[in-house]
C-alpha positions, 0 to 999 in steps of 0.5 A: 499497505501503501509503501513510498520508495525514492521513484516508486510507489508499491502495494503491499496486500497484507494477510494476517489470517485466513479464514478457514471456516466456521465452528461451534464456538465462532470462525476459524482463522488459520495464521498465514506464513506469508503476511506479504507477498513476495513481489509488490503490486507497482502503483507507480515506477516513475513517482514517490518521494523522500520527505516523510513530510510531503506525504499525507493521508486523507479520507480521499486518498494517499497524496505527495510531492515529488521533489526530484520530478516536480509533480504532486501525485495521488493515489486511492492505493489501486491506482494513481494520479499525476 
């Protein structure tokens, strides 16, 4: 999960199950207690946005202005661009 702050752009992996292994009937998931993890990857601590509008998804990647900085920023949620 990608999650845009005011200046910051944060990576979020998310797990819902973990697979603990396979049995008779298919595979076994166990429920994690931490779906998210307690500090976020920083893609980004200079650039974000905060007009939900300004922010698109594309098949290419996660793009967006920055009114306060002025620049347009990308992101493929590892890494980033400005």
């Amino acid at each position: 999960m990608v999650v845009v702050c005011e200046h910051g752009i944060l990576y979020l992996p998310v797990r819902e199950r973990v697979h603990a292994g396979n049995g008779s009937t298919g595979l076994i998931f166990i429920n994690s207690p931490n779906i998210l993890p307690e500090v976020p990857g920083i893609i980004s601590d200079t650039y974000g946005s905060t007009w939900p509008e300004s922010i698109i998804q594309t098949p290419y990647g996660i793009f967006g202005v920055d009114a306060v900085a002025k620049k347009i920023w990308y992101t493929n949620g590892t890494s980033n661009s400005f």
